[in-house]
ZADO-1210 file (C-alpha; in nm, 4 decimals, padded with zeros to 6 digits):
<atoms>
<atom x="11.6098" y="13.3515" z="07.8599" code="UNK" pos="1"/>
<atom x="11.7876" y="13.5820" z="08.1466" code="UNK" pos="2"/>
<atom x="12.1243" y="13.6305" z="08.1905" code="UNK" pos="3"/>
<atom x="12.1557" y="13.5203" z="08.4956" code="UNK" pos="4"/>
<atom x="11.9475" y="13.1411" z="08.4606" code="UNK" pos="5"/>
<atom x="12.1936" y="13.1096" z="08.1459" code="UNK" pos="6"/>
<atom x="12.5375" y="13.1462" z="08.3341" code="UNK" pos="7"/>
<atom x="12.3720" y="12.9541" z="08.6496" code="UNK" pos="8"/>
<atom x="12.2648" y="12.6079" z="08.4285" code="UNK" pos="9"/>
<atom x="12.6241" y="12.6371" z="08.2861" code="UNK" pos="10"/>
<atom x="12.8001" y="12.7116" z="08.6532" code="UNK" pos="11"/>
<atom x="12.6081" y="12.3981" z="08.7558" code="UNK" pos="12"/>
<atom x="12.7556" y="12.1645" z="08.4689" code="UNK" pos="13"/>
<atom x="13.0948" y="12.2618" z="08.5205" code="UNK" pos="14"/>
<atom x="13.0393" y="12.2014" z="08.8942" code="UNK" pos="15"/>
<atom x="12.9199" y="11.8911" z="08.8071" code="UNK" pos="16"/>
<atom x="13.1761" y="11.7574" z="08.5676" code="UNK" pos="17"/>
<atom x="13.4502" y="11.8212" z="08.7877" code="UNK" pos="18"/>
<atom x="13.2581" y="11.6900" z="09.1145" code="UNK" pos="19"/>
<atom x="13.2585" y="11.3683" z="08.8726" code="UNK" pos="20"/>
<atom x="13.6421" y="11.4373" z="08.7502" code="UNK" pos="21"/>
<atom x="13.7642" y="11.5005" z="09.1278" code="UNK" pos="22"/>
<atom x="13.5871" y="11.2774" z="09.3598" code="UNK" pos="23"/>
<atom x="13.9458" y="11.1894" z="09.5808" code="UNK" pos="24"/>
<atom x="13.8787" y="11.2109" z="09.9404" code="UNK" pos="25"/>
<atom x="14.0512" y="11.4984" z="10.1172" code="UNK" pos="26"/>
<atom x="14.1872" y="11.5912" z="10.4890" code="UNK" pos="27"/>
<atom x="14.0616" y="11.9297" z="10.5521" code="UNK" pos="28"/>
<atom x="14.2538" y="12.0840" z="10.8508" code="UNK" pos="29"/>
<atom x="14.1118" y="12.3740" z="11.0793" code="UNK" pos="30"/>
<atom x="14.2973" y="12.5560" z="11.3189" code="UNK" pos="31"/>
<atom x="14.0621" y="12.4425" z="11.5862" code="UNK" pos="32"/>
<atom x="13.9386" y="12.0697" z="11.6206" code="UNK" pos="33"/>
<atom x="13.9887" y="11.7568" z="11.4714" code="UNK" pos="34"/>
<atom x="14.0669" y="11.7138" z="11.0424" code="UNK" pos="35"/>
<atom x="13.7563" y="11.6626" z="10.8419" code="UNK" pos="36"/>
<atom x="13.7137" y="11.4206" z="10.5503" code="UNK" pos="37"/>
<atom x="13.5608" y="11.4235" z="10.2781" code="UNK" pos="38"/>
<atom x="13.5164" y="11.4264" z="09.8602" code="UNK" pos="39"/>
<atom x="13.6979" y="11.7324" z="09.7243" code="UNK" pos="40"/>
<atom x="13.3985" y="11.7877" z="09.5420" code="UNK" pos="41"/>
<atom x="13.1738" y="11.8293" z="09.8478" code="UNK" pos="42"/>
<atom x="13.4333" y="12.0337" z="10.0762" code="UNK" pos="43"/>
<atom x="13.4577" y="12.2986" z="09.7048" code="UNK" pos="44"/>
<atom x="13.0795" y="12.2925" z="09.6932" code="UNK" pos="45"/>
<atom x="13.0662" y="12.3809" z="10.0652" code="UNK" pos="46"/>
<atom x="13.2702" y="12.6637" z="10.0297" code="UNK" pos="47"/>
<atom x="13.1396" y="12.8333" z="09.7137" code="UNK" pos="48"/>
<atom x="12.8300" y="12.7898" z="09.8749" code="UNK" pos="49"/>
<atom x="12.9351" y="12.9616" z="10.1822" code="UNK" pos="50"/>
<atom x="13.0945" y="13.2686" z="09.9699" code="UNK" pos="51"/>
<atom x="12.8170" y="13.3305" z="09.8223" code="UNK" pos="52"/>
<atom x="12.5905" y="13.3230" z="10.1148" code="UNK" pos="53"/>
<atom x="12.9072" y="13.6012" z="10.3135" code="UNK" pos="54"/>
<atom x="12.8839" y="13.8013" z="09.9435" code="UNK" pos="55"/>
<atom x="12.4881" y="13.8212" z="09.9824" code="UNK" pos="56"/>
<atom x="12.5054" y="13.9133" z="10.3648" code="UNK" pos="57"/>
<atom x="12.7752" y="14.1502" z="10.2678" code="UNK" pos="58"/>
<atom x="12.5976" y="14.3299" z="09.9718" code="UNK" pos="59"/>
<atom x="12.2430" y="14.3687" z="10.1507" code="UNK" pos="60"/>
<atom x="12.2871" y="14.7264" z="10.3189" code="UNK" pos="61"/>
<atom x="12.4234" y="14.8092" z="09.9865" code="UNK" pos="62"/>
<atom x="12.1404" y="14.6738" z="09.7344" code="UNK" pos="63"/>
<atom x="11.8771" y="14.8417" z="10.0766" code="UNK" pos="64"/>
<atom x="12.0364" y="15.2057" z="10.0388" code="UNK" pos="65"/>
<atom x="12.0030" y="15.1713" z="09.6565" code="UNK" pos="66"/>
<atom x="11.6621" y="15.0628" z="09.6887" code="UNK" pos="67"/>
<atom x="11.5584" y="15.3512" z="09.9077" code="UNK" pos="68"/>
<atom x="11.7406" y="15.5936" z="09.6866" code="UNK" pos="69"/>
<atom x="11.5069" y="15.4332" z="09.3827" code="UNK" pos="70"/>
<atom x="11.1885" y="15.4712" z="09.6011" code="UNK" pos="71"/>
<atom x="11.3251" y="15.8263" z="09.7056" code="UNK" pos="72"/>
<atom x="11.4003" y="15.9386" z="09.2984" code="UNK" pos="73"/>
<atom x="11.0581" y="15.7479" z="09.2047" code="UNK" pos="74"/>
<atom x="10.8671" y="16.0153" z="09.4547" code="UNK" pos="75"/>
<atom x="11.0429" y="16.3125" z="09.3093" code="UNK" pos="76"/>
<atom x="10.9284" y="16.2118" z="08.9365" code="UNK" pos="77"/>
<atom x="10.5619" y="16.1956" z="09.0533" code="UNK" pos="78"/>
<atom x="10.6440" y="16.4611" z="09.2539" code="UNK" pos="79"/>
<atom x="10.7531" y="16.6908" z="08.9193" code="UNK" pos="80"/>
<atom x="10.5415" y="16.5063" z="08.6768" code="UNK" pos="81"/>
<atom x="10.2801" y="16.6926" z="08.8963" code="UNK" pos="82"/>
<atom x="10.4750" y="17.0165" z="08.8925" code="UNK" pos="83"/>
<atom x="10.4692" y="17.0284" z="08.5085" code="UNK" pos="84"/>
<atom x="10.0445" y="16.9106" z="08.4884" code="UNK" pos="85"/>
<atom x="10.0214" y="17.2082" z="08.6601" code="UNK" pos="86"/>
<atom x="10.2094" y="17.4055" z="08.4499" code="UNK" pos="87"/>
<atom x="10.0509" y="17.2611" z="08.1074" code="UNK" pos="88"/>
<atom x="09.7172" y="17.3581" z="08.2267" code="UNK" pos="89"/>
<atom x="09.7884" y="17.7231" z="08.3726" code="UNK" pos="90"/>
<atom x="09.9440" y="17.7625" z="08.0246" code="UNK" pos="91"/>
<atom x="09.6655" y="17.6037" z="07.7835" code="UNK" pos="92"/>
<atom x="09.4239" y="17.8737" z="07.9155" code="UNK" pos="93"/>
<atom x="09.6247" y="18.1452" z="07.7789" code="UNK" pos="94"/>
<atom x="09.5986" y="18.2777" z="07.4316" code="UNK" pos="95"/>
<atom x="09.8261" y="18.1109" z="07.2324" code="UNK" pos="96"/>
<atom x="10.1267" y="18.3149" z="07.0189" code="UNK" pos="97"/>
<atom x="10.0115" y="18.3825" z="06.6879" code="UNK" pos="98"/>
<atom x="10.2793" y="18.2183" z="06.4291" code="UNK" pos="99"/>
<atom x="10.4148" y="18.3683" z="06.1246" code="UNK" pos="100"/>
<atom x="10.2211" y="18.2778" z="05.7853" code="UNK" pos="101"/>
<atom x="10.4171" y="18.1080" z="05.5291" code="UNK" pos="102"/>
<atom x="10.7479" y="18.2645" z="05.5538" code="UNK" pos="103"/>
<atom x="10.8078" y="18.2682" z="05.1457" code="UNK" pos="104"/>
<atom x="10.5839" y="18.4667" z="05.1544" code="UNK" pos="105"/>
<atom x="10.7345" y="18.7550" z="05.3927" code="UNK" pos="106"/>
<atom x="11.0709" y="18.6383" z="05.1665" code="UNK" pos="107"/>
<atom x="10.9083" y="18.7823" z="04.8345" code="UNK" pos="108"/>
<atom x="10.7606" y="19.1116" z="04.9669" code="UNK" pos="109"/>
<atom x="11.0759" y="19.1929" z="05.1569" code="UNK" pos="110"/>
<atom x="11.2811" y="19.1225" z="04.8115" code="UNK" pos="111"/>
<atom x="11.0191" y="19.3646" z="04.6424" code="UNK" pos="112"/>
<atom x="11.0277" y="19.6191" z="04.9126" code="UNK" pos="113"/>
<atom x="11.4164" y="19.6426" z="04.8262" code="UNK" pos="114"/>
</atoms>
């Protein structure tokens, strides 16, 4: 399972467990206008749910600049996977370097030639 589903089923128990631990009505006071009531519960649900939604709005031009600098990086590896196709096949019609036969070989005659 993800990450993220794991840690959200267990953020939803707690929140449940202490909605059913803390229901006590509250007075919730604003600056402006008239004292809400309501279950603590409720008014903490409200507000986590409103962080989240001010951390999302928050974090977008963030999480868009990273995903244009992932489409921008994605184009350059195309972009030099092409560069180095090129470059295979210029060099596979060239003659290739002839390698050295067995090298105890060229040991032994250089330790006779001394």
């Amino acid at each position: 399972m993800q990450k993220s589903l794991i840690i959200g089923l267990l953020s939803s128990l707690i929140l449940v467990v202490f909605a059913l631990k803390n229901n006590v009505n509250v007075q919730l006071d604003f600056i402006i206008g008239k004292p809400i009531n309501g279950s603590l519960s409720l008014i903490l649900l409200i507000t986590i749910i409103i962080g989240v939604l001010v951390g999302l709005l928050i974090s977008f031009p963030s999480i868009k600049k990273l995903k244009k600098t992932i489409h921008n990086n994605k184009a350059e590896i195309t972009k030099l996977k092409n560069i180095l196709d090129e470059y295979k096949k210029e060099t596979s019609h060239k003659q290739p370097l002839p390698q050295e036969e067995n090298t105890e070989e060229n040991n032994d005659t250089e330790n006779i030639d001394l």
